[in-house]
Rosetta silent file (secondary structure, phi, psi, omega in degrees, C-alpha in Angstrom):
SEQUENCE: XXXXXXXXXXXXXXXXXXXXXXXXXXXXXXXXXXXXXXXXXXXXXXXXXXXXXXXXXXXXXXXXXXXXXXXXXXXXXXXXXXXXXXXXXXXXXXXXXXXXXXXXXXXXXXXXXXXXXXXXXXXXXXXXXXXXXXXXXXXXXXXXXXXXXXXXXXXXXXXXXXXXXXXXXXXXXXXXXXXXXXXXXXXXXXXXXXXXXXXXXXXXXXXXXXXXXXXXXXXXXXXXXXXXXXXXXXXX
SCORE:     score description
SCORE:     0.000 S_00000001
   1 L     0.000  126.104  160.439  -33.596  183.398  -44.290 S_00000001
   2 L   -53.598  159.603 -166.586  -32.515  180.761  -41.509 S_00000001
   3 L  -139.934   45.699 -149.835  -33.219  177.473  -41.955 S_00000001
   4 E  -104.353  139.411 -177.507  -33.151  174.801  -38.820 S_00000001
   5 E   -87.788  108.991  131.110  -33.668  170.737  -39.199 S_00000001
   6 L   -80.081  163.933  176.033  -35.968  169.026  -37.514 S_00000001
   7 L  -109.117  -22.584 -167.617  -36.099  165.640  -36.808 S_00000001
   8 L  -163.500   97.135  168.924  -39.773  165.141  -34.301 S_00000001
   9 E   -98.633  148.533 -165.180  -42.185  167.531  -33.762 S_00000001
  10 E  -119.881   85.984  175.520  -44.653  166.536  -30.671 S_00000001
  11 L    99.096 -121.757  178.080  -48.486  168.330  -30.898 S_00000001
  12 L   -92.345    2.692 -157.552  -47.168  172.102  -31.404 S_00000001
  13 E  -138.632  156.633  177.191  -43.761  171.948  -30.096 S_00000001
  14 E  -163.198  160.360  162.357  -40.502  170.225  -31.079 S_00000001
  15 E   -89.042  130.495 -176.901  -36.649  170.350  -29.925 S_00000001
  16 E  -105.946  167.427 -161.319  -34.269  171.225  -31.887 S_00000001
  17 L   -64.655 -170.347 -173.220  -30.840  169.004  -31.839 S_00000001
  18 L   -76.739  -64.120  165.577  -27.682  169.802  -30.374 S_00000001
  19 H   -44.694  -56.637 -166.865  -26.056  171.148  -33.242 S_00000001
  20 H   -91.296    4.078 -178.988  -28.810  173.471  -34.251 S_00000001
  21 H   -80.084  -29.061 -169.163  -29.588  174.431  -30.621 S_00000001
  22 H   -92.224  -27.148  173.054  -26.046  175.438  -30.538 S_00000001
  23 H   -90.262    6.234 -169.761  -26.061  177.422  -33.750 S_00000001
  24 H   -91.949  -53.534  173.257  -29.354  179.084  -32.660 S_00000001
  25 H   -71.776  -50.336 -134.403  -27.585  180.291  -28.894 S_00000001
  26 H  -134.780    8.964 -147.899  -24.629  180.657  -29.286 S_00000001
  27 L  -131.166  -72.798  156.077  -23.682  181.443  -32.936 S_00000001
  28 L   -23.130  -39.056 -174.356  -26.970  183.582  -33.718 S_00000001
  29 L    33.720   69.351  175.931  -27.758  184.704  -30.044 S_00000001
  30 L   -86.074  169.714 -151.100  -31.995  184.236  -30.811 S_00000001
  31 L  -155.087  129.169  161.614  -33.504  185.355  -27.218 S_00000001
  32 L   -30.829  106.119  174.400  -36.755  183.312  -26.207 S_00000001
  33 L   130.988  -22.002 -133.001  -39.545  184.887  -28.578 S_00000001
  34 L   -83.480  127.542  167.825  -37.272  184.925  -31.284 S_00000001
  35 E   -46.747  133.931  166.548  -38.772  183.815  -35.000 S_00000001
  36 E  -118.418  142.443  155.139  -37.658  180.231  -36.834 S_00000001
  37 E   -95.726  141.643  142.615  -38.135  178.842  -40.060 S_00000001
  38 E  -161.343  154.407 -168.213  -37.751  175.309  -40.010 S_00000001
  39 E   -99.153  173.408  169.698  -37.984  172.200  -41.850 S_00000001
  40 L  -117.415   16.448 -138.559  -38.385  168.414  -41.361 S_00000001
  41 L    16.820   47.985 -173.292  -36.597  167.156  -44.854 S_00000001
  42 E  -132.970    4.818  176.957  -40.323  165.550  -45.440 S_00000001
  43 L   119.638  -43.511 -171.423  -41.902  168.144  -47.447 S_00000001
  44 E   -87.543  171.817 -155.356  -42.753  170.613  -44.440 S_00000001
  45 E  -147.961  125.369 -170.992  -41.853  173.855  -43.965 S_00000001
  46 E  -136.115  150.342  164.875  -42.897  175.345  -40.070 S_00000001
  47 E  -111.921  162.947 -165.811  -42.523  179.066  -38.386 S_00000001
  48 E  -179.745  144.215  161.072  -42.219  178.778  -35.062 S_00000001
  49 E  -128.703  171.698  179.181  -40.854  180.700  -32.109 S_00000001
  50 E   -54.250  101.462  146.838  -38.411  179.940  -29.024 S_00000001
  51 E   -40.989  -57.524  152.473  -39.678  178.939  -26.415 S_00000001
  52 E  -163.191  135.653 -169.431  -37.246  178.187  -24.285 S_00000001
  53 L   -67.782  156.359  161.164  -33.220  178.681  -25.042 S_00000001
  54 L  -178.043  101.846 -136.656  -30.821  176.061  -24.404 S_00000001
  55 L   -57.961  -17.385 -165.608  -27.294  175.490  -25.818 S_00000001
  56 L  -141.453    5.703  130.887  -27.954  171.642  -26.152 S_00000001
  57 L  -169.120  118.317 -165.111  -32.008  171.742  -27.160 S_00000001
  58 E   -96.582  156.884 -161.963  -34.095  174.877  -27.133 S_00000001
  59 E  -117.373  149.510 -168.912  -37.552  174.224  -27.253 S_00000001
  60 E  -109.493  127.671  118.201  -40.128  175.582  -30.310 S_00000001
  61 E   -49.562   86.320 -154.899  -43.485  176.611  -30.831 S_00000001
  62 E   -61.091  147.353  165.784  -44.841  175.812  -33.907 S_00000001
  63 E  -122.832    2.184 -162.832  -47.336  178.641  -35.065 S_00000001
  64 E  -170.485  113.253  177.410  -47.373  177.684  -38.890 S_00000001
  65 E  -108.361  135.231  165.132  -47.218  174.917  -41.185 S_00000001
  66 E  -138.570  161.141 -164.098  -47.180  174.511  -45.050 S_00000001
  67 E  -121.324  115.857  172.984  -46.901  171.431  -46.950 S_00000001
  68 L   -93.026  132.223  175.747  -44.235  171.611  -50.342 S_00000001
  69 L   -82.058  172.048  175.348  -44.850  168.651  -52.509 S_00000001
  70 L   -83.539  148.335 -175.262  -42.455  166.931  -54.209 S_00000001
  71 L   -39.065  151.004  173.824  -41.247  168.365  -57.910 S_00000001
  72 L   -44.469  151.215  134.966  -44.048  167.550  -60.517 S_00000001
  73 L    75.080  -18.586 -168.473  -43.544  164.272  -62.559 S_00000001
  74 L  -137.622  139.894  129.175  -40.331  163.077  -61.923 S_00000001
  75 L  -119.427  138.245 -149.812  -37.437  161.323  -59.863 S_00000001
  76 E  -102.649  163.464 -174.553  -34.017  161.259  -60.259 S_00000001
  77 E  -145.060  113.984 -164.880  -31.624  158.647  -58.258 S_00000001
  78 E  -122.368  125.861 -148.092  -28.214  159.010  -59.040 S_00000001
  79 E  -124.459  123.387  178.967  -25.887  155.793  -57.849 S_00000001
  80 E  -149.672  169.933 -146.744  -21.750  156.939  -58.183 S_00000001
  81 L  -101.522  152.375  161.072  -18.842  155.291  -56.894 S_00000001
  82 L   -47.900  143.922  168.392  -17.309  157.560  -53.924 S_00000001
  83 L   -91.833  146.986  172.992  -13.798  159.405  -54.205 S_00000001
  84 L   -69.636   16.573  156.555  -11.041  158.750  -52.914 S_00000001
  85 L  -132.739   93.570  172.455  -10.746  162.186  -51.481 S_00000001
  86 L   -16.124  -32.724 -163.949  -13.898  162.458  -49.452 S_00000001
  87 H  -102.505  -32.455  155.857  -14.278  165.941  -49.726 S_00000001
  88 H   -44.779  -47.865 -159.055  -14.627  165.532  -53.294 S_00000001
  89 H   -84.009  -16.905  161.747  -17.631  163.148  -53.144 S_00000001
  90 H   -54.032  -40.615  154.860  -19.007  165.578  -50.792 S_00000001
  91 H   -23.908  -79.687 -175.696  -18.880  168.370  -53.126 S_00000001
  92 H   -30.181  -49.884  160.317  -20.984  166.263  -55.144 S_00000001
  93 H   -36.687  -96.888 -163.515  -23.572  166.018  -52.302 S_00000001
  94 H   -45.092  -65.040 -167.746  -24.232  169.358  -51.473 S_00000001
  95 H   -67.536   -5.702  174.874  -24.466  170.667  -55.020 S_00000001
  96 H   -69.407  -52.748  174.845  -26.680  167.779  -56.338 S_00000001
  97 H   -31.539  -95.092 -172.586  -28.627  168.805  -53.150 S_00000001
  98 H   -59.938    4.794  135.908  -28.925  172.210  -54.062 S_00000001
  99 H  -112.000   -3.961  159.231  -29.895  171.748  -57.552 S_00000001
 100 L   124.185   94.973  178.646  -32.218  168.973  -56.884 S_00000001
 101 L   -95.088  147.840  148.723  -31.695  165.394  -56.144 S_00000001
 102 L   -93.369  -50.718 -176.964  -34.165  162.727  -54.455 S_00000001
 103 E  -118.709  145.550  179.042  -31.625  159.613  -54.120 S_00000001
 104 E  -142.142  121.742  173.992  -27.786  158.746  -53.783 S_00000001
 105 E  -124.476  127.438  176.102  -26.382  155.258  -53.418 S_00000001
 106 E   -76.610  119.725  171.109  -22.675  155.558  -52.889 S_00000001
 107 E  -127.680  116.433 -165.169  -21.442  152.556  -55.545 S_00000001
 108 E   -91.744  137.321 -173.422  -18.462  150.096  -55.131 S_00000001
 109 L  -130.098  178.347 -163.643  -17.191  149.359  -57.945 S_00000001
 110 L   -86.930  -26.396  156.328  -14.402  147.084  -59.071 S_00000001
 111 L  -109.136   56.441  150.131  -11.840  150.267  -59.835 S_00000001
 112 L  -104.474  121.640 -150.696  -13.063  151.926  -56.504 S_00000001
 113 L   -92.659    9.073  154.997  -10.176  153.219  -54.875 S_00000001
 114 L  -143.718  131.294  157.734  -12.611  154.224  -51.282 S_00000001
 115 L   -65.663  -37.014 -139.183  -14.981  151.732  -50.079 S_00000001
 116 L  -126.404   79.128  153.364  -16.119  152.803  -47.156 S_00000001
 117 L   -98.578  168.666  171.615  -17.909  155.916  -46.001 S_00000001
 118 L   -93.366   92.549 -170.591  -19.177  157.646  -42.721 S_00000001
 119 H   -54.495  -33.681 -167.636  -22.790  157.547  -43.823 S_00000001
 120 H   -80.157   -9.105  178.509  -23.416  159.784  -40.837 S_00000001
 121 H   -66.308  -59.074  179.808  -21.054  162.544  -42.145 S_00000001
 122 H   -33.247  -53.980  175.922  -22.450  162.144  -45.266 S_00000001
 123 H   -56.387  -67.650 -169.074  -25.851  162.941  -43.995 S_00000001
 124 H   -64.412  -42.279 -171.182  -24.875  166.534  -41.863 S_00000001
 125 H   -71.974  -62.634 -175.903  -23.607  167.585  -45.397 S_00000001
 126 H   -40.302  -45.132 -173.061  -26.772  166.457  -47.266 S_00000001
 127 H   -78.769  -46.371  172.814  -28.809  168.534  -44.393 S_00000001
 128 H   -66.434  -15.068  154.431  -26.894  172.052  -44.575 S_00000001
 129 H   -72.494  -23.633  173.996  -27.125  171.715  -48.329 S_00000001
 130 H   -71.567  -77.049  146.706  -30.456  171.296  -47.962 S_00000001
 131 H    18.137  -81.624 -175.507  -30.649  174.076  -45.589 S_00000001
 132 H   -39.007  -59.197 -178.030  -28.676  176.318  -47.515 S_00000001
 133 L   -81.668   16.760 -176.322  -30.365  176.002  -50.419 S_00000001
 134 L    13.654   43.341  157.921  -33.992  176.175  -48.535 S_00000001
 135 L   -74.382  101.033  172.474  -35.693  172.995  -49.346 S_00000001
 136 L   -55.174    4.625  171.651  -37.936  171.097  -47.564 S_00000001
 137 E  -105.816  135.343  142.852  -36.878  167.637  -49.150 S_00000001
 138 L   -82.711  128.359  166.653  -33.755  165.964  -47.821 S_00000001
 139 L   -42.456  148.712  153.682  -32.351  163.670  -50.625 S_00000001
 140 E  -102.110  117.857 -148.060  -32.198  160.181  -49.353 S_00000001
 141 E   -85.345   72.788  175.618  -28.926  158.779  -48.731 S_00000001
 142 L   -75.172 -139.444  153.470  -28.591  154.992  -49.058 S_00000001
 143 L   -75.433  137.490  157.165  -25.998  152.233  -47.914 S_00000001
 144 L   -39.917  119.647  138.786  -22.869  151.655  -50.269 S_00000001
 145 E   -78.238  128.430  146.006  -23.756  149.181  -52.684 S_00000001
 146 E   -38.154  133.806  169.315  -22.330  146.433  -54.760 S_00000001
 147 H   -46.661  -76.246 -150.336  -22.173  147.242  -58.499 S_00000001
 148 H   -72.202   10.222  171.692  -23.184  143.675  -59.747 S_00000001
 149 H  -110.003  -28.358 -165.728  -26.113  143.675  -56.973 S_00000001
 150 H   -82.211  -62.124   43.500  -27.018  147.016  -57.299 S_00000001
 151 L    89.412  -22.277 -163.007  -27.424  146.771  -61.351 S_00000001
 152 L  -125.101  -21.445  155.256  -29.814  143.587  -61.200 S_00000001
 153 L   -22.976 -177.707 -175.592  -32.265  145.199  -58.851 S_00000001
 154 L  -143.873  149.441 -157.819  -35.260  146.409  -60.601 S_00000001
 155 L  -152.981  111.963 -168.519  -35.872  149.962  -61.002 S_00000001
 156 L   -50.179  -30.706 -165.482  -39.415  151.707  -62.739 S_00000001
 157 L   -97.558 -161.556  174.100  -37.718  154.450  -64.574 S_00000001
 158 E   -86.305  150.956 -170.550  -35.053  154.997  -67.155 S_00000001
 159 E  -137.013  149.817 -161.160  -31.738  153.756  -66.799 S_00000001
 160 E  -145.149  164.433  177.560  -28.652  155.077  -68.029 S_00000001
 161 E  -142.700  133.145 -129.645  -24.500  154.193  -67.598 S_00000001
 162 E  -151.233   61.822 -158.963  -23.026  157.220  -67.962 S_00000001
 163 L  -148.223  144.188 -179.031  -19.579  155.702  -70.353 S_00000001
 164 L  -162.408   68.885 -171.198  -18.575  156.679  -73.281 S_00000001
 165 L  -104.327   21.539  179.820  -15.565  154.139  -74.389 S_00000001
 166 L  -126.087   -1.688 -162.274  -16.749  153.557  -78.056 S_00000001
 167 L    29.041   37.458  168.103  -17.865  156.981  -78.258 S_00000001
 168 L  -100.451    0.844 -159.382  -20.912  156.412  -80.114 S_00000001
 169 L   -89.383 -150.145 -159.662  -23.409  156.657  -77.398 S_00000001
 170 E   -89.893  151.250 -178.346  -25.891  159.401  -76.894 S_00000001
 171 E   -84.772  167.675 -149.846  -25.213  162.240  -75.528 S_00000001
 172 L   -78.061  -55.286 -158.899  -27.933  162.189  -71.657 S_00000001
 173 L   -73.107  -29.046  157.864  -30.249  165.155  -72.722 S_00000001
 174 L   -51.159  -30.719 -174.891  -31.049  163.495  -76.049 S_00000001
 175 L   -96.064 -113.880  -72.605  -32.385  160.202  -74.579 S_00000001
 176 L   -57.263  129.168  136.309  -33.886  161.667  -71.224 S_00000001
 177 L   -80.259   75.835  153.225  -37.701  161.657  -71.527 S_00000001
 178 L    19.376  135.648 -178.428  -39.001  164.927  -69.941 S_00000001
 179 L    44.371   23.127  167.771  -41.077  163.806  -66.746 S_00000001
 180 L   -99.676  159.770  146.212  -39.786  160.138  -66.152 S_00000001
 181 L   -68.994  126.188  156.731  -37.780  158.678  -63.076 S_00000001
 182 E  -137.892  169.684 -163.056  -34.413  157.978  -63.888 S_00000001
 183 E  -143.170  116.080 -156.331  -31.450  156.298  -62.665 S_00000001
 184 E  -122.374   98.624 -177.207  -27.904  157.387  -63.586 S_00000001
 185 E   -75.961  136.466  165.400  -24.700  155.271  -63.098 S_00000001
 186 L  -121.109  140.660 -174.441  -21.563  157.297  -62.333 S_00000001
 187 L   -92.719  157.526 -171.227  -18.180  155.310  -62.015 S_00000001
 188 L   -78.124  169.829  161.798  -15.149  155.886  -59.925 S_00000001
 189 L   -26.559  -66.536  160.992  -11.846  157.276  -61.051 S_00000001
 190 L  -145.305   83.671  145.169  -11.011  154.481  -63.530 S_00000001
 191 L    31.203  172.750 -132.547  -14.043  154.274  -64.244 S_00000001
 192 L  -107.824  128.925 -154.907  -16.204  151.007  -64.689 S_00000001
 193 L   -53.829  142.461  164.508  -14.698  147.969  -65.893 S_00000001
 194 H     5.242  -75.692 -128.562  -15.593  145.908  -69.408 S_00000001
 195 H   -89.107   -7.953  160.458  -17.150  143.353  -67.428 S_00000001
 196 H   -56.223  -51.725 -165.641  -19.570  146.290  -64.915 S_00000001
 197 H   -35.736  -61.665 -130.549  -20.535  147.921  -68.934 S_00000001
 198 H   -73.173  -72.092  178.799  -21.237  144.380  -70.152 S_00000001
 199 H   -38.580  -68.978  170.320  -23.864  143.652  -66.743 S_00000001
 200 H   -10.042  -92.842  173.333  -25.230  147.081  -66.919 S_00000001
 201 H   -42.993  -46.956  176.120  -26.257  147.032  -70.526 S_00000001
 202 L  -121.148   68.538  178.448  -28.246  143.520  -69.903 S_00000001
 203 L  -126.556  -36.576  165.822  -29.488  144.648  -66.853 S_00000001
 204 L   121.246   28.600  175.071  -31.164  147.147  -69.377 S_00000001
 205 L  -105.585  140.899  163.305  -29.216  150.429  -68.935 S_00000001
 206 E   -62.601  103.549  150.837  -28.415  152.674  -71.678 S_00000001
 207 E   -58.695  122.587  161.680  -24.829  153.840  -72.234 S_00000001
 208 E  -108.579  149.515  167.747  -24.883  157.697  -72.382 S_00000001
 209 E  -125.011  145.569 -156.449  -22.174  160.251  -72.677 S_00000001
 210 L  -106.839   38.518  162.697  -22.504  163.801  -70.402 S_00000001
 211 L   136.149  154.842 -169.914  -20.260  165.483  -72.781 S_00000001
 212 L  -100.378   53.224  110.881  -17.192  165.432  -75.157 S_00000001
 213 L   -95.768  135.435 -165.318  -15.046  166.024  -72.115 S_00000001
 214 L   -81.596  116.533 -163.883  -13.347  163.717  -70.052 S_00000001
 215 L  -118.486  148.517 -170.923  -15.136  164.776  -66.250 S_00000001
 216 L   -91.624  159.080  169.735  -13.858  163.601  -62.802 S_00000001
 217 H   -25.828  -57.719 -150.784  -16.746  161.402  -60.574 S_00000001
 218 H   -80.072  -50.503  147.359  -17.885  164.148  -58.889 S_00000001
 219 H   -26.815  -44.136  170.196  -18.260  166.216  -62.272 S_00000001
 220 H   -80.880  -21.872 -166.567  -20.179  163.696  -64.246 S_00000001
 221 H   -56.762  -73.654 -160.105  -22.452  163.251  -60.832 S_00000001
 222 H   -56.996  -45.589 -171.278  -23.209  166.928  -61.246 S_00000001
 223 H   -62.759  -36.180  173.856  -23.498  167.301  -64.831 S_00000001
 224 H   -49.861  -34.442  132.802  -26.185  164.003  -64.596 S_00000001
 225 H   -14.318  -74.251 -151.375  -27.766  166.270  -62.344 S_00000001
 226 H  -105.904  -66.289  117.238  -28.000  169.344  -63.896 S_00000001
 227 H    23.020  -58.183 -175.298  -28.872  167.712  -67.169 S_00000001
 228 H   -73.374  -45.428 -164.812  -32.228  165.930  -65.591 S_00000001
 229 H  -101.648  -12.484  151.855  -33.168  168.923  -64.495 S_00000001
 230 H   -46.028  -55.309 -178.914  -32.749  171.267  -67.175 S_00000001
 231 H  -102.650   25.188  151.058  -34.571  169.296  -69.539 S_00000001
 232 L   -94.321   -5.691 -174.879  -37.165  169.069  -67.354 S_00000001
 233 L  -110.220  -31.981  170.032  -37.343  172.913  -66.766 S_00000001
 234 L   -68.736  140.043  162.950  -38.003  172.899  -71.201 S_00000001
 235 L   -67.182  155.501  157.379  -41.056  173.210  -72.873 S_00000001
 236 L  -138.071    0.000    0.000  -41.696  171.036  -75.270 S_00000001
């Protein structure tokens, strides 16, 4: 099944964007009548057909709506420092996407070796994983943050640091409590200094470790992931 992102539907009818008006004509070749799936990353899910084609916004007719809630009991937020090779932290996007994310704050940290991202790049990945993966929720995608600002914020769920230099702490799926919001620090290449740990912990996060292997940023992202939602997929 196809998948196309809206952004504004108006009544019964909406446009679709440049981009997907371009992959709908010219990549696809859909002919005025032609069936759509498409989403709003808000929960909805719409059928619809063309209305009228047009390489730079073809216009829709919705004919069907359903409304997907968000998963049962829980959200996860997962705040990691960016890589310095872009395409790395991007990975990280799309498959957090496509196994189930809500939130990502891109986190500068004091050994982050990229500062800086193109939040709007960032975004066009976050929607074709979403896509891909047929979800109606786009994760939301905040602004880089400072560590030591980001860390003193206040946050409802469980909180975790995601370090393991004394190698006593817990391993993530042992602590997790089944159905809470949590919040999962991941650290840059090398990885989050004494004096981040030291704030963290009495800020009230929990050191955890995602494993007796040493995992790159993007790796620990995913396993922090995949880990929430696993033991949220067990009975107990």
């Amino acid at each position: 099944m196809q998948l196309f992102y809206i952004t504004a539907i108006e009544g019964d009818t909406c446009i679709l964007g440049e981009e997907e008006s371009w992959h709908c004509t010219r990549v696809l070749r859909l002919v005025e009548g032609s069936a759509l799936n498409l989403t709003d990353g808000l929960g909805n899910f719409y059928k619809g057909t063309l209305a009228k084609v047009h390489h730079k916004g073809c216009l829709v007719h919705i004919t069907h709506v359903e409304r997907h809630d968000r998963r049962a009991g829980f959200r996860l937020h997962i705040a990691i420092a960016p890589t310095k090779n872009i395409e790395r932290f991007e990975w990280f996007l799309e498959k957090a996407t496509e196994i189930g994310i809500d939130e990502i704050t891109p986190l500068v940290c004091e050994h982050s070796e990229r500062r800086i991202v193109k939040q709007q790049r960032l975004e066009k990945v976050l929607v074709a994983a979403m896509k891909q993966s047929l979800k109606c929720w786009l994760p939301t995608l905040n602004e880089p943050a400072e560590f030591s600002s980001f860390v003193a914020g206040g946050f409802p769920g469980q909180k975790y640091i995601a370090w393991c230099e004394t190698g006593l702490e817990s391993e993530l799926h042992t602590v997790y409590r089944k159905g809470s919001d949590v919040l999962i620090l991941v650290g840059p290449e090398g990885d989050f200094s004494k004096t981040e740990t030291d704030l963290a912990v009495k800020s009230g996060f929990t050191p955890v470790s995602l494993g007796e292997s040493r995992l790159r940023t993007e790796t620990a992202g995913i396993v922090a992931c995949h880990t929430v939602e696993v033991v949220n997929k067990i009975a107990r």
